[in-house]
C-alpha positions in Angstrom: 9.2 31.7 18.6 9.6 32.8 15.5 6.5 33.6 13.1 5.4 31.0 10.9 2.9 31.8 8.3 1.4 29.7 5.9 0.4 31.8 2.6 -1.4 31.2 -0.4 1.2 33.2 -2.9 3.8 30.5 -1.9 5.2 28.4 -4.7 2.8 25.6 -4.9 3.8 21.9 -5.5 2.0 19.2 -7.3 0.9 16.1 -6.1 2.9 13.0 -6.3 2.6 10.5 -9.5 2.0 6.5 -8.3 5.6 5.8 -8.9 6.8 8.5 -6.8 4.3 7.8 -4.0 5.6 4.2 -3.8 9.5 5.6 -3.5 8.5 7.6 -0.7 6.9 4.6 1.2 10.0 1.8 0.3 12.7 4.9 1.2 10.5 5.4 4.8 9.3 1.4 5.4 12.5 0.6 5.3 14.1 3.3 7.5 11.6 2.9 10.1 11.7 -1.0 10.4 16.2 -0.2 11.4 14.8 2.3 14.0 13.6 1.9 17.4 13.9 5.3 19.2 10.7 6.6 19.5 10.9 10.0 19.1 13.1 9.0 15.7 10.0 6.9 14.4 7.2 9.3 15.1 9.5 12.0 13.3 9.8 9.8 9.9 6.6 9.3 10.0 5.5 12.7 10.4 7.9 12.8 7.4 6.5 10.2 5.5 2.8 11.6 5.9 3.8 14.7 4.8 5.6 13.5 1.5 2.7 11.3 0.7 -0.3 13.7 0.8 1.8 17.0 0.5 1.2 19.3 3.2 3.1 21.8 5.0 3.1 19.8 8.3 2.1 16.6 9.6 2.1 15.2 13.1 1.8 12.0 14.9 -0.3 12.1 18.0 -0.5 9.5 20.5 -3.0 9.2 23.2 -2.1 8.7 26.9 -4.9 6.8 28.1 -3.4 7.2 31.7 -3.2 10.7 31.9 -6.3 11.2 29.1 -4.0 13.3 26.8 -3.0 13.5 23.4 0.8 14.1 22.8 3.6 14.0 19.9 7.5 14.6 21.1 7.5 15.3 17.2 5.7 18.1 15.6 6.2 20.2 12.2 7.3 23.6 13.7 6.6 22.7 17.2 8.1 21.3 20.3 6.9 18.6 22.7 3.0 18.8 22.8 0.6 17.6 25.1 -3.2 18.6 24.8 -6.9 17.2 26.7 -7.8 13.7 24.7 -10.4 15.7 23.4 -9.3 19.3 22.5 -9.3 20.1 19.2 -10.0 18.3 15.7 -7.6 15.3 16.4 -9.4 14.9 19.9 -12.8 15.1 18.4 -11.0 12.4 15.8 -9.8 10.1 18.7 -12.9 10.3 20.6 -15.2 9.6 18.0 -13.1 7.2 16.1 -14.0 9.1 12.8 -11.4 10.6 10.1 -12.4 13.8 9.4 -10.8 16.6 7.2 -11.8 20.3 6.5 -10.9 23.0 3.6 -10.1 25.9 6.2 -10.1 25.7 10.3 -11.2 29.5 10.5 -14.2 29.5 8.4 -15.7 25.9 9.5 -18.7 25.3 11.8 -19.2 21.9 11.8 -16.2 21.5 14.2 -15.7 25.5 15.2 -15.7 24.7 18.7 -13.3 22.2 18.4 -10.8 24.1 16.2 -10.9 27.2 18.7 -9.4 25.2 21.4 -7.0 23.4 19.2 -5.4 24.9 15.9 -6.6 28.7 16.3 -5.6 28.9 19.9 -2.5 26.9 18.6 -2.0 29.3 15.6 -2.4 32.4 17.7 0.6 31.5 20.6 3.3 30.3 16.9 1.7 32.9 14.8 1.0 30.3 12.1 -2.0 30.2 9.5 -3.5 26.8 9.4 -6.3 26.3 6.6 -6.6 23.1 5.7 -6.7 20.4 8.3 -7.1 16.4 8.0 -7.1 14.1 10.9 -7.1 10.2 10.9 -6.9 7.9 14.4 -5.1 4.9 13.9 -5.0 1.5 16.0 -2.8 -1.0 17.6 -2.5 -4.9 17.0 -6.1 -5.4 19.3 -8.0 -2.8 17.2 -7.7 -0.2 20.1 -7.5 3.9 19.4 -3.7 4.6 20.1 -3.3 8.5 18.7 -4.0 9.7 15.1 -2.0 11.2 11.9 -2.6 15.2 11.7 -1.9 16.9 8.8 -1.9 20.6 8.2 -2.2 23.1 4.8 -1.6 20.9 1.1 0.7 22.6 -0.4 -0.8 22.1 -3.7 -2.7 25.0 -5.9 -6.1 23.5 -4.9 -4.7 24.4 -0.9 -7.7 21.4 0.1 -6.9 18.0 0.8 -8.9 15.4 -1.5 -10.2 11.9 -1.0 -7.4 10.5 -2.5 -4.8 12.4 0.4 -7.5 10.9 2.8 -6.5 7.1 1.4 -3.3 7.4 1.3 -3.1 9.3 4.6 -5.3 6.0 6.0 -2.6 3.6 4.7 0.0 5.8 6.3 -1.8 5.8 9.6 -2.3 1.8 9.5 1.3 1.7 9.2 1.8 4.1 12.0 -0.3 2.1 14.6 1.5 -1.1 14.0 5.1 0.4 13.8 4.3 2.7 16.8 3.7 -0.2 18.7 6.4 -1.9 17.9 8.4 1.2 19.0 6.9 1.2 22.0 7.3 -2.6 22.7 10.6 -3.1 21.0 9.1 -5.7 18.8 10.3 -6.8 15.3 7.9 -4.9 13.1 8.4 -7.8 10.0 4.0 -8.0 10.0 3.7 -4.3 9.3 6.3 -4.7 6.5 4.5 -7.3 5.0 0.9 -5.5 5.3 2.7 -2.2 3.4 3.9 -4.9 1.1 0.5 -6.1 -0.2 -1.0 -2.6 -0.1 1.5 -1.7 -2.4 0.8 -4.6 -4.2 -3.2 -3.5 -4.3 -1.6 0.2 -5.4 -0.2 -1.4 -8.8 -3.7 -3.6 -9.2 -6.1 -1.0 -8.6 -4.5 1.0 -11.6 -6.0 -1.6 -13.9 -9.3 -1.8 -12.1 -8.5 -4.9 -10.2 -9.7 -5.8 -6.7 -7.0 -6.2 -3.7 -8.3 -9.8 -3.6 -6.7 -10.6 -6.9 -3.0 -10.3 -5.3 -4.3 -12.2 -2.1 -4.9 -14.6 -4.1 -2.0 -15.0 -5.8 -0.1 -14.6 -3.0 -2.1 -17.7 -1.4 -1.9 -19.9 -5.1 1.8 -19.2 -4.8 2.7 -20.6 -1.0 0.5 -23.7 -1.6 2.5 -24.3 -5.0 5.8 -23.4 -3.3 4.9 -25.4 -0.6 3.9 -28.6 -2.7 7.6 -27.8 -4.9 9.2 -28.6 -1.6 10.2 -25.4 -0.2 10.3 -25.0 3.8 7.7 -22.7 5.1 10.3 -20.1 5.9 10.9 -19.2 1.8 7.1 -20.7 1.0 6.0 -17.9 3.5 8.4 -15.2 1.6 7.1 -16.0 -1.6 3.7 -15.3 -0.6 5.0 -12.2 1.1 6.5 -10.4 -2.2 4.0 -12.0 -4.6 1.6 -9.1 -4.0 4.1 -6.9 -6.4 4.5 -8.8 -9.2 2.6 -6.1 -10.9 3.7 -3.4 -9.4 5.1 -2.0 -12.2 2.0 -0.8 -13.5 1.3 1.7 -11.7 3.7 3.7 -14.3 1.8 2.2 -17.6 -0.5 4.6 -19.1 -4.3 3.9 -18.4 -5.3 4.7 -21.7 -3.3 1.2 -22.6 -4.1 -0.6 -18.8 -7.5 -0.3 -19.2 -7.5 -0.5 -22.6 -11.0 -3.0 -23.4 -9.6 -4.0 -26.9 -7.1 -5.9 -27.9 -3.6 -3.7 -27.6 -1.9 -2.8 -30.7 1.7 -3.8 -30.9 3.6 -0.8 -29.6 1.2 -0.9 -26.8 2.0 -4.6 -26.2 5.7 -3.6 -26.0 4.5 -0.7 -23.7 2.7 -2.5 -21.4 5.4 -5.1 -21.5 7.7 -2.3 -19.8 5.7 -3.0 -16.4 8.1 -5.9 -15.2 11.5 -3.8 -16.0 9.7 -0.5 -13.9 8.9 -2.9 -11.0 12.2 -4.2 -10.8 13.8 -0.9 -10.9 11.6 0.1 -7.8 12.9 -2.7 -5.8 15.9 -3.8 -6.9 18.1 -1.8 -4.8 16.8 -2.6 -1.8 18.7 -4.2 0.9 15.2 -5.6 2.2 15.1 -9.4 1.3 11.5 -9.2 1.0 11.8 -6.4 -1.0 14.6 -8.1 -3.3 12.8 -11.3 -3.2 9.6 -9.0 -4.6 12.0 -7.8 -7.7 12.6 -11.1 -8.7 8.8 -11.7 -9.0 8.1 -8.7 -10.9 11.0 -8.8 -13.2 10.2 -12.7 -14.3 6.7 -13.8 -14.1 5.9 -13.1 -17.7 9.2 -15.1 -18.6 8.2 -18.7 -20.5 9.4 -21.8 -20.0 9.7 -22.2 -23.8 12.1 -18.9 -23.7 9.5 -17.1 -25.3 8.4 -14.5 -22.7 9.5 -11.2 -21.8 11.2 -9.0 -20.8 14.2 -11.0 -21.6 13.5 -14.3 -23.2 15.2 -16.4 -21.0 13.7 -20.2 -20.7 14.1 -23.2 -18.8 15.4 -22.8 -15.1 17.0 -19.8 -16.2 13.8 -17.9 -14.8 14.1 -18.1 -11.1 11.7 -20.5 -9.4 9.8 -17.4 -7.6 9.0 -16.1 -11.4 7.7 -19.5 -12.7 5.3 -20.0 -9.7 3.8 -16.3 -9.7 3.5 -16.8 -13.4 0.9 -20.1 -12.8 -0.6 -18.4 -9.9 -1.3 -15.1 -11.7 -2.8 -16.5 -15.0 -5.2 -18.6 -13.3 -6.1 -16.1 -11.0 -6.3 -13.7 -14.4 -8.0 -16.0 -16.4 -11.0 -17.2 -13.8 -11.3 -13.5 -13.3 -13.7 -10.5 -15.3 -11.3 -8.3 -17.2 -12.0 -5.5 -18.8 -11.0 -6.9 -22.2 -13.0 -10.2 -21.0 -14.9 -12.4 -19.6 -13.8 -15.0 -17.0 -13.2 -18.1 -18.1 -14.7 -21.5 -17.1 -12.7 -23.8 -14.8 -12.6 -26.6 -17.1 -11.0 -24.3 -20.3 -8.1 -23.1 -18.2 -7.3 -26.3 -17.1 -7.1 -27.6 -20.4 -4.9 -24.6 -21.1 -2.5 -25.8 -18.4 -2.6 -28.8 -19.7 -1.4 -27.5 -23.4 0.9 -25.3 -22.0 3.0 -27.7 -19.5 6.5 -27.2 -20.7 5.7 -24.9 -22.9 4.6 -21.3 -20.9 4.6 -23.0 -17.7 7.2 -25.1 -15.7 6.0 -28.7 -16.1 6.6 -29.7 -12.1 5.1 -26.4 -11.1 1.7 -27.5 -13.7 1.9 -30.8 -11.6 2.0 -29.1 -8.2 -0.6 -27.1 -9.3 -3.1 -29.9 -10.1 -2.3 -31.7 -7.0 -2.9 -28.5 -5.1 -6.2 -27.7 -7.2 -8.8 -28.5 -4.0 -6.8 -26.2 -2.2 -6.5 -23.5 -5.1 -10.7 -23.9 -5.4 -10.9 -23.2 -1.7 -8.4 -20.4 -1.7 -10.6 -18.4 -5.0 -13.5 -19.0 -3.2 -12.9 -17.9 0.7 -11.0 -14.5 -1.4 -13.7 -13.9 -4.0 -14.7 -10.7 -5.3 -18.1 -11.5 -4.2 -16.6 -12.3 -0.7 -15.0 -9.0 -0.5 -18.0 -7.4 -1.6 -20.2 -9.0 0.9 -17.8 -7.8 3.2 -17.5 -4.1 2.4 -21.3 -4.3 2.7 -21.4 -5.5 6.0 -18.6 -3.0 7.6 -20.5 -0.2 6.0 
C-alpha cells in the first residue's frame, strides 16, 4: 500500500461557519435517507463526519457482538477492517461507553496501551501519521452500544480537535446509530430525519442563547393548534415536525445583534429581519417534504395578518396556514420566556396581548384555537420547561 502521511506543513483548512455546517448535514440527511446499501451508508457517513468536524479521516465502526469484534467495510485510506471489541481507542470507547478524544496518539499515556494495539500498530503496517484521535460510540433504537464514529487528524492549524468537534461529532453519531439500524433492518428511517430536524432546529436557537426546549415547545403549541384548526394528524404531525426551524435562519445573524440586550437600532432590525429569507434559502431546494414544509415556516412566521410583517408584507391568508400558526406558537413561547433583552412575561399580559392582536398580528381562528387549546398549551410549557430540562441535565450527570 502506498504511504500515507499525515504532516503538519500541509495546507490547513478552517473550521466550518453554522451555515455551512447545516448544508453539510441537509446535503448528507437527505442522501442517506434514499440509500439502503450498507456499505453506501457507512461511507456517507464517514463522509459526513469528516466534513462536519474536519479531519483527515473518519470511520464508522460497528461492533459484532457475535464474533466480539469491531469492523467498518468503509474506512478513510483503508480497506475492510475488523479488530478485538476492545483493541484500540474506539474499543476502549465501546467497552466503556465513554467518548474520548486525544491531541496526539504517540505522545499520550492515559490510553498508551490502547493506542499501541490500535492506531500505531495500524499506522506502522499503512505508513500513516495519526496525531489527533476522537472516538464516540453510538446506540441503537433500545439504547444498546452498536459501534462508534472514529475520527483521525483536524485538518485545521490548531491540528487538535475541540469540544465543539466533540458536539457536533455526538450529533453525527446519534444519527449514525439510528440510520445504521435502519440499514441494517431495511426500515424507513423518517424518525431519524425528524430528530436531525429538531437538532437543527436547537442549532439556530442556541445561537441566541435559547434552550432546545423553546423549539419543543413550539413544535408541541403548533400540532395542538393545527390539530384544533382541523387538520388530520398526518399534516398536524408535519407541522410539528418542521416547526423546530422556523428560526433557523439565525444561525447566520451576527451575535453582536442576536444577543444584543438593548433594544436594536434600525439597521439592525432590518438585519436581523434577514433571518427568515437565510432560512428559506437553506431549505427551499429541497425535494424533502419535511424539509419544504420547514421553509415555509421559516420564510413566513414573522408575516402579520394585518400585512404588516416581514419579510414580504403579505396579509390575510396570503401567509400560508403553517406560518400563521408558528407565528402564535413562537410569541407565546417567546413572550413567557427570559430573554436577554427581557424578562418573561405574566400569563395574564400575553393573553391580553392575544386578545388586542386577533386580526390584527395574529389569524383570528388560529387566536380562538389557541384559547380553546390553552389547558393543553399550560401543560405543554410546563412538562418542557427550562426548569424541567434543567432538573433533567442534573439528574443524568
Amino acid at each position: 500500500m502506498e504511504q500515507d502521511h499525515f504532516t503538519t506543513n500541509s495546507t490547513f483548512k478552517r473550521d466550518l461557519e453554522p451555515e455551512d455546517m447545516l448544508r453539510v448535514i441537509f446535503d448528507y440527511a437527505s442522501k442517506i435517507a434514499n440509500e439502503r446499501l450498507l456499505d453506501n451508508v457507512l461511507m456517507l457517513m464517514a463522509d459526513m463526519g469528516r466534513e462536519m468536524i474536519v479531519s483527515d479521516r473518519c470511520t464508522v465502526w460497528l461492533l459484532d457482538t457475535h464474533k466480539n469484534e469491531l469492523w467498518s467495510k468503509v474506512a478513510h485510506g483503508l480497506d475492510e477492517i475488523r479488530i478485538p471489541s476492545s483493541a484500540g481507542l474506539v474499543g476502549y470507547a465501546v467497552t466503556n461507553d465513554q467518548a474520548v478524544f486525544i491531541h496526539d496518539a504517540y505522545t499520550n499515556e492515559e490510553y498508551k496501551s490502547y493506542l499501541q494495539n490500535g492506531a500505531i500498530r495500524t499506522d506502522q503496517q499503512t505508513g500513516y501519521r495519526t496525531k489527533a484521535l476522537m472516538v464516540i460510540p453510538f446506540r441503537n433504537s433500545q439504547g444498546e452500544i452498536m459501534g462508534a464514529y472514529q475520527a483521525i487528524n483536524k485538518l485545521t492549524a490548531s491540528e487538535q480537535f475541540s469540544d465543539k468537534d466533540m458536539e457536533y461529532l455526538t450529533l453525527a453519531s446519534s444519527y449514525a446509530g439510528k440510520s445504521l439500524e435502519s440499514a441494517l433492518l431495511t426500515m424507513e428511517i423518517e424518525e431519524t430525519q425528524k430528530e436531525i430536524i429538531f437538532r437543527m432546529g436547537e442549532i439556530g436557537e442556541s445561537r441566541s442563547k435559547e434552550t432546545g426546549n423553546h423549539v419543543k415547545r413550539v413544535a408541541e403549541y403548533s400540532y395542538l393548534l393545527a390539530l384544533e384548526l382541523g387538520m388530520t394528524q398526518e399534516e398536524a404531525e408535519l407541522l410539528k415536525i418542521a416547526s423546530p426551524m422556523h428560526d433557523i435562519g439565525k444561525v447566520a445573524i451576527p451575535d453582536a445583534v442576536l444577543n444584543k440586550p438593548g433594544k436594536l437600532t434600525e439597521d439592525e432590525f432590518k438585519l436581523m429581519q434577514n433571518h427568515t429569507l437565510i432560512g428559506y434559502n437553506l431549505l427551499r431546494n429541497s425535494t424533502r417534504y419535511i424539509l419544504k414544509t420547514a421553509a415555509v415556516v421559516a420564510y413566513e412566521h414573522h408575516e402579520k395578518w394585518n400585512g404588516r410583517g416581514y419579510p414580504r408584507g403579505i396579509k390575510g391568508e396570503e401567509i400560508h396556514i403553517y406560518g400563521r400558526i408558528t407565528a402564535i406558537a413562537d410569541v407565546f413561547d417567546a413572550l413567557g420566556s427570559d430573554r436577554v433583552y427581557k424578562k418573561a412575561w405574566e400569563l395574564d399580559r400575553i393573553l391580553q396581548l392575544f386578545q388586542e392582536e386577533r386580526g390584527e398580528h395574529f389569524d383570528p381562528d388560529v387566536v380562538d384555537a389557541f384559547f380553546k387549546q390553552l389547558p393543553a398549551i399550560l401543560r405543554v410549557r410546563e412538562q418542557y420547561s427550562d426548569a424541567a430540562l434543567a432538573n433533567q441535565i442534573e439528574t443524568n450527570t
